[in-house]
N, C-alpha and C positions, 0 to 999 in steps of 0.2 A: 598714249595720251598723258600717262605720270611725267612724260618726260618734260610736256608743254604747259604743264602746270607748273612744274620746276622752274621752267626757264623762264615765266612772268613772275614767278612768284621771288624768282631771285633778282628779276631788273628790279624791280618796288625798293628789294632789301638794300640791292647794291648804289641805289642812287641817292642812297644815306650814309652808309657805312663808311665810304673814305672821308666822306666828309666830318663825320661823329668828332673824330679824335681834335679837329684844329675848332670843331665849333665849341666843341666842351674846352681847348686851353685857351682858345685868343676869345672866343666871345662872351662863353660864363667861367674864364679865368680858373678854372680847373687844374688840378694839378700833376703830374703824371702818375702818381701813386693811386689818386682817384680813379685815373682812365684803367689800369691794370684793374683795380680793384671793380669797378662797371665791370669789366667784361669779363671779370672770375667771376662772380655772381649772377652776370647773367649765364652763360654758358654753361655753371654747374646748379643754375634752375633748370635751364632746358634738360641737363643729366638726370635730375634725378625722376623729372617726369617721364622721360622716356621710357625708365624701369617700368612705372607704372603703365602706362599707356600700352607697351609692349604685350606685358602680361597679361593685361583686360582684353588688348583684341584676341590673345589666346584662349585668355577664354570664354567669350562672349562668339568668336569668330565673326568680329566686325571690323573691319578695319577699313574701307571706305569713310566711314563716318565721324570714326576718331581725327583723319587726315584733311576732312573740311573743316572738321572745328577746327583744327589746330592753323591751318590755312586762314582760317575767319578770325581769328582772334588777333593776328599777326596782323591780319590786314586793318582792324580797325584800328591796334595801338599804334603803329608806325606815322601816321600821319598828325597826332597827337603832338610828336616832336617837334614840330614847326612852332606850339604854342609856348614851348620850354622857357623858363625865366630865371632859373637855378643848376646845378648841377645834381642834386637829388631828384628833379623830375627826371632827368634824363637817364635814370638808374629806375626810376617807376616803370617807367615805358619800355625802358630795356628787357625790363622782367618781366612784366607784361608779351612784349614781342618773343623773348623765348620760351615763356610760357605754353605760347603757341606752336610752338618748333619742340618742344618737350613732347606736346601729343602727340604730334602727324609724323615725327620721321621712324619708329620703331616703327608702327602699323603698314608704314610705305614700303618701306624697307625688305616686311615681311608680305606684304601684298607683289613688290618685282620678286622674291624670291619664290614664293609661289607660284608664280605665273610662267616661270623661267624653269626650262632642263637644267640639270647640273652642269652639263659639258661647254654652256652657254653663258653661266652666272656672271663671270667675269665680265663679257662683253658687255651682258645687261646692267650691270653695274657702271660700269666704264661709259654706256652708254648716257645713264640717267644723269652722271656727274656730269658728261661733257653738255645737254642742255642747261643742268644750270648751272655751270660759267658759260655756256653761249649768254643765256639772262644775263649772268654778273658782269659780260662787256658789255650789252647794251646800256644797261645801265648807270654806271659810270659815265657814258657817251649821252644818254640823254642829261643828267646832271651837269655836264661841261658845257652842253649847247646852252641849257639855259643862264647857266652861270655869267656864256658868253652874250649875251641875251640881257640878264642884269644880274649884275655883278656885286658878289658878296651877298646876295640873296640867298643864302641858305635855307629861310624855312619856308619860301616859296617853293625849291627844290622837294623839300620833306612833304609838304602839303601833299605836292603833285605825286608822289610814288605810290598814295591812295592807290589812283588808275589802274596799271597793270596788277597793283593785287586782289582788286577788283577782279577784274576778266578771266584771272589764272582760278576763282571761285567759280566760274561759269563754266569753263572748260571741266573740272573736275566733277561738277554734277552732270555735267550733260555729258559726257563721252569717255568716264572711267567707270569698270563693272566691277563687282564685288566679286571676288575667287572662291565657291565654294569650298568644305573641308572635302578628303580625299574621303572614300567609303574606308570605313573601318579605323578614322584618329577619333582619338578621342582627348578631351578637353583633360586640359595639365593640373594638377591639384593644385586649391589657393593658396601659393606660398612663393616668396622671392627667395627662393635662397639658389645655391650652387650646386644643392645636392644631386639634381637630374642630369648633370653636365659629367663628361668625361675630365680626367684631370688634364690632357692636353690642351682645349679649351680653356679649363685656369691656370695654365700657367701661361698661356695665350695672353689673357686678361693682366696677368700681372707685368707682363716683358709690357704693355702695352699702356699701362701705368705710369711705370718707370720713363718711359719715351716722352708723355706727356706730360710730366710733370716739369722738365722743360721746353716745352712748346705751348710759347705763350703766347697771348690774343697778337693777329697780326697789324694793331691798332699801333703797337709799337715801331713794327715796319717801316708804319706810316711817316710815324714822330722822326725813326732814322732817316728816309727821304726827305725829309725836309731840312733837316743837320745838314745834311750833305749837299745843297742847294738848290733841290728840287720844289718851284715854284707851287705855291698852291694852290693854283690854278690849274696846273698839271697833275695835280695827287690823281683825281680823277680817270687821267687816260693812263697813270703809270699803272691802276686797279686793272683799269680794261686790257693792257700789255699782259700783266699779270693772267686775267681770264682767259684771254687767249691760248696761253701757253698751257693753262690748264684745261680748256675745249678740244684742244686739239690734240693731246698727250692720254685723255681718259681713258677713252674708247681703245685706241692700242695698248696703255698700257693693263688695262684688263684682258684683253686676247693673250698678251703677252703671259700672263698666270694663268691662262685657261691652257697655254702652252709650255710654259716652263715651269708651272709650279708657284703657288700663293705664296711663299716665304722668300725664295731668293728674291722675287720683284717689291716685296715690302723691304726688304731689308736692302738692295740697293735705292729704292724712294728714303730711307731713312739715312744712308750716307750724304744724297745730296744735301738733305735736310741740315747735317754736321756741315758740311764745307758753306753752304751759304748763312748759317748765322757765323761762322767764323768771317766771309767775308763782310758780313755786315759791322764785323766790331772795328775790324781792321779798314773799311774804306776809308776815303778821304775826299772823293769828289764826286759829282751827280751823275755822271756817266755811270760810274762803277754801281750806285745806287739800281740805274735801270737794267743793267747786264743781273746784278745780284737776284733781280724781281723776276726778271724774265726765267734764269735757272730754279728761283723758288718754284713757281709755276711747274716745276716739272714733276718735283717730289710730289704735290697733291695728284698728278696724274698716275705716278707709279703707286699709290696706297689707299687711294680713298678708296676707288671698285673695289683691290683686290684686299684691303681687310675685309669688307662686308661682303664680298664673294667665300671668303675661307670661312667665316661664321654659319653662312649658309651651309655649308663642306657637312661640318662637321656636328650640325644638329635637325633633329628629324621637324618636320613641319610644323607640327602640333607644341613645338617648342622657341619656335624661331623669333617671335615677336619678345618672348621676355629672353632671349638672346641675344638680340640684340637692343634690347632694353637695358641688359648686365651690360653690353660693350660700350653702349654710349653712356651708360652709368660713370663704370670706369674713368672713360673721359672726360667727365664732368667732375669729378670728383679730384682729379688732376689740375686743370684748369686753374682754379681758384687761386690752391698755392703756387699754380705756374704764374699766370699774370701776379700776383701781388709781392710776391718772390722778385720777380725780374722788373716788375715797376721797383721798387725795393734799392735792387742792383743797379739800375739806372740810373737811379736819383742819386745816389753817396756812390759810387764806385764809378760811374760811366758805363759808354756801348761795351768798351772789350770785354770788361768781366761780366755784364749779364748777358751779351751772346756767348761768351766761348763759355758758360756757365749750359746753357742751352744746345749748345756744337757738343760737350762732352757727355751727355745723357743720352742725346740722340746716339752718339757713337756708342756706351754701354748698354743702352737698349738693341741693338743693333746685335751687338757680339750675345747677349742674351736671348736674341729669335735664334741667332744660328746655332748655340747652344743646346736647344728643345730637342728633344727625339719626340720628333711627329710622326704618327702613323700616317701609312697610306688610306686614303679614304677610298670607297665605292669606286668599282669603275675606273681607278688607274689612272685618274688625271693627272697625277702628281703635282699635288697639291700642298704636298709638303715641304 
């Protein structure tokens, strides 16, 4: 049922998101430094809640409850945006919105990993991802109809994405159950630090920093699709082409780690990652733009499941929620100077140098996974 909470709760998100970037420059005149700047700040709100949130359902062992707040909180700021008159509300609301996504996704995270064998994680990871990009095409696709419907309404659109985050609240009280602790864990002392972690896990952490630190909001994407003469009327279904390619690539590419091992499948998702922002600096026409989206789409299938499947790997239960509370930390705390870095690079230098600025960390992150001497974990899955 996590999974159908997901995928309404990401139609809601995603029938704003393509839209954000053009309503923040063409309609409150915004400027691309600002847009980088929104979504570092908001995406390293959501980080460092996660820490938090993580930890608590550790140790509290709640974490159904942290995942409807954070679902409800989401759902009531997002519709907010429809009323925006500045480009500082729309960094309010953003913050707000991940606010909510700072709570709910460590506690989730840690509730499919509980609920899931090891032998399995990948899939069930791969799984949860591929409902929400199922969500994140719908979604898209309901924001185009009504666009087509009336046009240039945008905060009619924002209004409306209320709804499905509505119903993904109902779903999740009424048909998701809480995961008891196993007999004999016991709750992790009050402290965030790294001390309880193996050092392969942080230097896990740090290869995964470095990565992030150019991979920035894909708000820019957006801006590049439209450079290249892609309608914006279309941003919407190039989002939903996008979702697709990541719906349908999840679920295999998590079996794919459950089979050959959690590193080689991140670290080939992290090549694609290098040759598509290199092709995005170098395009020149809107074709190239939808071929470029459709192979982005493939990297989030190859890495989303299978990092949060290897986190699960390689820490015990009673630990997992502020584990992966450090991971999304991590990435939150990248973010920030990533989008405001590469808004930055955009703005005085152009696409080539802030993507192939983006293509060359991906690639040094990359050579820094294969680097690691990872242990074999439990069980022989090869994981490493």
């Amino acid at each position: 049922m996590l999974g159908w909470v997901s995928f309404l709760n990401d139609a809601s998100s995603e029938m704003i998101y393509p839209l954000l970037p053009i309503f923040l420059t063409q309609v409150l005149k915004a400027s691309r430094l600002f847009v980088g700047t929104v979504e570092g700040i908001a995406e390293t709100t959501a980080s460092l809640l996660k820490l938090f949130s993580g930890w608590f359902s550790d140790r509290m062992r709640v974490r159904k409850g942290l995942v409807g707040a954070g679902y409800g909180l989401a759902a009531l700021a997002r519709p907010l945006i429809a009323a925006a008159q500045a480009p500082w509300h729309i960094l309010l609301l953003r913050f707000l919105d991940r606010v909510g996504k700072g709570i709910r996704t460590s506690p989730r995270d840690a509730l499919i990993a509980d609920s899931t064998p090891e032998a399995l994680r990948g899939r069930a990871f791969g799984f949860q991802r591929a409902m929400d990009h199922g969500g994140a095409m719908v979604g898209p696709l309901l924001a185009s109809g009504l666009l087509l419907l009336w046009p240039e309404r945008y905060r009619l659109v924002f209004a409306l994405a209320a709804v499905p985050a509505m119903v993904s609240l109902l779903v999740l009280f009424s048909g998701v159950q809480e995961i008891p602790p196993m007999r004999g864990e016991k709750a992790p002392p009050p402290r965030w630090t790294l001390a309880p972690f193996d050092l392969p896990f942080r230097l896990f952490l740090l290869v995964v920093l470095l990565f992030t630190l150019g991979n920035s909001s894909d708000a820019f994407l957006l801006l590049r699709a439209r450079e290249l003469g892609i309608a914006s009327r279309r941003l919407p279904l190039l989002w939903v082409a996008l979702h697709l390619v990541k719906s349908f690539t999840s679920t295999p590419g998590g079996r794919l780690s459950d089979r050959w091992g959690r590193r080689p499948v991140i670290v080939l998702g992290w090549a694609v990652y290098a040759l598509v922002y290199l092709g995005f600096g170098f395009a020149r026409a809107a074709w190239q733009g939808w071929a470029l989206f459709l192979v982005y789409g493939l990297y989030f299938g190859l890495t989303e499941g299978t990092e949060k499947a290897l986190v699960a790997d390689w820490v015990p239960s009673e630990l997992r929620g502020t584990a992966y509370g450090l991971y999304h930390l991590i990435i939150g705390l990248g973010m920030l100077p990533a989008s405001v870095l590469f808004g930055w690079l955009y703005q005085v230098w152009g696409a080539k140098v802030a993507f192939g600025f983006g293509a060359l960390l991906a690639a040094l992150a990359s050579a820094g996974l294969l680097a690691l001497r990872m242990p074999k974990v439990r069980v022989g899955e090869g994981q490493g």
